[in-house]
N, C-alpha and C positions, 0 to 999 in steps of 0.2 A: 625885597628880593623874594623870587620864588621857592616855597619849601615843597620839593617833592611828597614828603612824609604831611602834608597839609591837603584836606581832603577838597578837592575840585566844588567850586564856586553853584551853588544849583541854580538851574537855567531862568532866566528872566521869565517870570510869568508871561503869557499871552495878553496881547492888547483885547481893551473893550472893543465890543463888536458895535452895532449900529442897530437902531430900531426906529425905522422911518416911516413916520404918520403924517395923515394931511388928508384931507375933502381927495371927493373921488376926480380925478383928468389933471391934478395938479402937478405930474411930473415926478412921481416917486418911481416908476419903475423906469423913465430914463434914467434917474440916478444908477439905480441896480443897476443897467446895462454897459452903464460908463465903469462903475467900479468893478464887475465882474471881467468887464474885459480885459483887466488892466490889471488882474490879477495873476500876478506869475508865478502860480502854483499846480503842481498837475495833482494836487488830490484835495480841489475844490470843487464844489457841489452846489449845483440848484436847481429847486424844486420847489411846485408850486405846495403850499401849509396841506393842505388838504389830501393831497399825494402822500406827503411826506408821512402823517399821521397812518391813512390807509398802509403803508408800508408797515410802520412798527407795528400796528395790530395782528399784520401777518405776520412780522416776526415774533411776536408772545405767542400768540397760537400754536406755531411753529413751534417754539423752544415747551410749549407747555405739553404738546402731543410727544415730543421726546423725554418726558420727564416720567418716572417709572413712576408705577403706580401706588395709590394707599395701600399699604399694608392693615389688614384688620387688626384691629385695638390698637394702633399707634399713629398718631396724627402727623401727617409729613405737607409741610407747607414748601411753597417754591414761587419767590418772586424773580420773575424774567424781566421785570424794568429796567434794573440797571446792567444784568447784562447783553442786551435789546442795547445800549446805549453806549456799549461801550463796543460794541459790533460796530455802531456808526461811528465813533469815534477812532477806530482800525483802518477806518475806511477813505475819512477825511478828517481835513482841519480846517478847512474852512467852509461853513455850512449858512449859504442865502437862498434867503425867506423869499416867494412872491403873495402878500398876500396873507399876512397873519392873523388869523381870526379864529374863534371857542366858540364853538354854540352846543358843542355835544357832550356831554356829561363823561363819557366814557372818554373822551380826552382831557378835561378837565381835570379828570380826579390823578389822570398818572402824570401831566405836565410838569409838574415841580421833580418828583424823584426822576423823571430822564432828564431834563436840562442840569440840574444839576451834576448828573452825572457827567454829562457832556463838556459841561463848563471845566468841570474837577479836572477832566482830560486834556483839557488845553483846544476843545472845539471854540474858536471864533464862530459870532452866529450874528449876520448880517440881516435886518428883514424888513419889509416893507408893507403898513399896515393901512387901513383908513382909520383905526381906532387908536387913543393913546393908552399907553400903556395899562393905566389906571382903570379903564373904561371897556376893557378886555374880559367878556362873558358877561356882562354887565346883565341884572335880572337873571342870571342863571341858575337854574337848581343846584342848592350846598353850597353857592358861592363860598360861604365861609372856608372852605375846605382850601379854594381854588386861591384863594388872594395869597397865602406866601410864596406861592409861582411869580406872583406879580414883581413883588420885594426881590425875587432870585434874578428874576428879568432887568430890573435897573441896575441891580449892582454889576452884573456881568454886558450890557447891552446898554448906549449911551443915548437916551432917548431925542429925538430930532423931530420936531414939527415943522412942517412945509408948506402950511397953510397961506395960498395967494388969494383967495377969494376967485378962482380963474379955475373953469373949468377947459382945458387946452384940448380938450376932444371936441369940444363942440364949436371952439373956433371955425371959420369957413372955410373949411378943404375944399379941393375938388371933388365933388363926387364921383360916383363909379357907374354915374347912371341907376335906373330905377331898381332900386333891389328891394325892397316892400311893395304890397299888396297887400291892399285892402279886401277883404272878402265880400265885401258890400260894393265893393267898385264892377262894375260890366268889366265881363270877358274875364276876371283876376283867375278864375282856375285853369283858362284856358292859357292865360300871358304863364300861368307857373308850368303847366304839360309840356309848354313849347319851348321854355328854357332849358327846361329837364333833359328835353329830346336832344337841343343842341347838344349840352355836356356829353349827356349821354353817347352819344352817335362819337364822341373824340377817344371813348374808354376800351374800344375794342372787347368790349364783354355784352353778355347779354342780360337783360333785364330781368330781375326775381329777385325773392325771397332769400335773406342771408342771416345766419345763425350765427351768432357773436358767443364763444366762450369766458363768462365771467367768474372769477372766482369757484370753477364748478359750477354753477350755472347757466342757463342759455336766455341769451337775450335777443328775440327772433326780431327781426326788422323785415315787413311784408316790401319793401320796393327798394331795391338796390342796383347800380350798376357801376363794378367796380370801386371806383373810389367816392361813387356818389350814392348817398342818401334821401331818399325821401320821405318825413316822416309825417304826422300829424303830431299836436300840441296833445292829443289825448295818448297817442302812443307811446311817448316818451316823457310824458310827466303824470299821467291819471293813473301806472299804473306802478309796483312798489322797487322803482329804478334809485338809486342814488351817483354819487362822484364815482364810482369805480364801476359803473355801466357807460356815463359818459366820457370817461379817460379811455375807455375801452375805444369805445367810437370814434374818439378825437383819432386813436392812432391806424383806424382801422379807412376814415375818413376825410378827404380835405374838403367836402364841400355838403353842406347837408339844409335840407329845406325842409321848413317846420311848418306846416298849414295850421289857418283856426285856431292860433291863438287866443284867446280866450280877453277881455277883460278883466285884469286880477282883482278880484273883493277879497276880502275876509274869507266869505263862502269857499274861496278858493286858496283859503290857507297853503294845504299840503301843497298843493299842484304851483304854485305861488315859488314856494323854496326850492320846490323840484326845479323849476325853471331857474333861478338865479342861481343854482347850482350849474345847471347845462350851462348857462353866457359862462359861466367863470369857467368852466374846462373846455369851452368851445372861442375862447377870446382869440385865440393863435388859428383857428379857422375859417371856414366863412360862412357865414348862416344866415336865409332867408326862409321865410316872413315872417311877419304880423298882422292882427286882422286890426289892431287900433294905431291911432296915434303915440310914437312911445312916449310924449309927456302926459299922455291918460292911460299908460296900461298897466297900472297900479293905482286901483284906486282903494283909501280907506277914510270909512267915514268916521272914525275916532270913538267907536263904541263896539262892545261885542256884540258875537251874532247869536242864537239862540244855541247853539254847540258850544259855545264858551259858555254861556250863563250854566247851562246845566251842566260841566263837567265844572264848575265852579263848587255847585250846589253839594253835588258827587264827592267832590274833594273836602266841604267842609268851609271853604273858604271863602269870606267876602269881604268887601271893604278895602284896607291898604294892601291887606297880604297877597288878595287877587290880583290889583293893582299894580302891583311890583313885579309880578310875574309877564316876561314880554310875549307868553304864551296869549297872555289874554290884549296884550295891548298892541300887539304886533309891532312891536319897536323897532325888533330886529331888523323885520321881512323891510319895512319903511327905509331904512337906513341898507339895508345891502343892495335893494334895489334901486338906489339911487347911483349905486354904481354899476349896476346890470346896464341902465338907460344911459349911461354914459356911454357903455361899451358899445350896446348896440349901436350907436348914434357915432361913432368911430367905424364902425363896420362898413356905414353905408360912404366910407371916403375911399378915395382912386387910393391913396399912399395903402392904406390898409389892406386890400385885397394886391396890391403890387407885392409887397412885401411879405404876405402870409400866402405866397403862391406854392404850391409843395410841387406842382406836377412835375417837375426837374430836381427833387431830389427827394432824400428819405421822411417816412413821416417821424414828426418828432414834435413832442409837446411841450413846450413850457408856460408855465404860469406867468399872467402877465397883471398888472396893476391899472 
């Protein structure tokens, strides 16, 4: 029998969320797409990892520029993590991942105290990774710091491998027709002028230079028309661009062309990540060319280049401890760009460009897998 004077039942915790791993074309962002759509909640949320982090950085920035100032001789400390976390947690309850991945120290080190806070809130956090849980920043600088994020992430997130051996992008689609050029091939800058032109000629705008506001910032792109971009490989990766110049582009762009591509060596480290950054926030657009083969345009011969030995030397360190570090072994750049080549190699299919068409509606980005 029920006792009024008996204090109400406290509410069922929140189910475990999901953390979905597996090789790159194997089918984890159709998962997401099946489960997201099928969720019937209107203060669900998704966002690609990368986004997502660029957000909370703005928001500690944010809360720390309103935070009064030191007072002389009295020490006043203020950490905006958890409540950065509990802002998104006001916000939504159900928060999916595209795309979960640590390579930057400066998210590293806050990971644990905002999920946790998240989790404490009753945020469900769905997400979809190539990495398992365990293997997340993996060689990363202070790892030690970063691994009870790990432990916080299984207890609250139900870890899932999907691993078919099948990469399902590279199955035989239809293609969309020739959308790489080779720069070694006759006529390729002339085939790329006279695709431009076509687009072009459909945008009712004229052709010039276009100034992208980032963060405060200006990120000037010399040939634009409209909704179309054309860039080089040096313009958009030689020079000090990251995620939040190409999220910029993504929403500013639906069709963009990247000339001279390059070869990726070692030599081309930075310019390397630069690019596998650009496929991962340009996935949901369309983007041509390349000057190689994508099963050669990362190449590594399995040794450092002489920038690594001497900032080895510089550092102090040799042997296992250099070793460990995926700064010198390129582990990383090996492993994300095997999903960069999947992407691209998904690009050049008819479904792909059907489906990623914007010119009939708003631009809008999401993270895809």
């Amino acid at each position: 029998m029920f006792n009024p004077q008996e204090e109400p039942l406290p509410p069922p915790p929140p189910p475990r969320g999901f953390y979905i791993h597996g090789d790159v074309g194997t089918g984890k962002t159709m998962l997401m797409d099946m489960f997201y759509s099928h969720v019937d909640n209107g203060r669900k949320k998704r966002v690609h990892f990368n986004s997502f982090m660029l957000d909370i950085h703005k928001r500690i920035h944010r809360r720390k520029q309103c935070t009064p100032q030191r007072r002389l001789g009295k020490m006043f400390t203020y950490d905006p993590i958890s409540p950065v976390a509990m802002e998104i947690s006001n916000e939504t309850c159900v928060l999916c991942f595209d795309e979960f991945q640590v390579t930057d120290i400066a998210d590293a080190m806050i990971l644990k105290q905002l999920f946790e806070t998240l989790f404490r809130t009753g945020v469900v956090v769905v997400a979809t990774s190539n990495r398992p849980p365990d293997d997340l920043y993996k060689n990363g600088l202070q790892r030690d710091a970063f691994l009870p994020f790990i432990n916080v992430l299984k207890e609250y997130c139900l870890p899932m491998g999907i691993d078919s051996g099948v990469d399902y992008r590279r199955l035989d689609l239809p293609s969309a027709g020739k959308i790489y050029y080779l720069t070694r091939e006759p006529d390729a800058e002339a085939f790329m002028d006279t695709l431009f032109h076509e687009l072009a000629v459909r945008q009712n705008n004229v052709t010039g230079p276009r100034v992208l506001t980032v963060q405060g910032r200006e990120l000037r792109l010399e040939k634009t028309c409209g909704t179309i971009a054309d860039c080089t490989f040096k313009e958009l990766c030689d020079r000090p661009v990251g995620a939040s110049d190409y999220l910029e582009m993504a929403q500013a762009f639906d069709t963009v062309f990247i000339r001279h591509v390059p070869m990726l060596t070692l030599t081309l480290k930075d310019q390397a990540r630069r690019f596998i950054t650009l496929i991962d926030n340009f996935y949901d657009n369309k983007v041509s060319a390349t000057d190689a083969p994508l099963d050669r345009l990362f190449v590594h011969s399995g040794g450092e280049d002489d920038r690594d030995r001497m900032l080895l030397d510089d550092l102090g360190l040799s042997g296992d401890a250099g070793d460990r570090l995926s700064l010198f072994t390129a582990e990383e750049e090996i492993f994300a760009f095997q999903r960069t080549v999947s992407r691209l190699t998904e690009m050049q299919t008819e479904m792909y460009w059907t489906q990623g068409d914007r010119s009939s509606t708003t631009h809008t980005q999401r993270g895809s897998q």
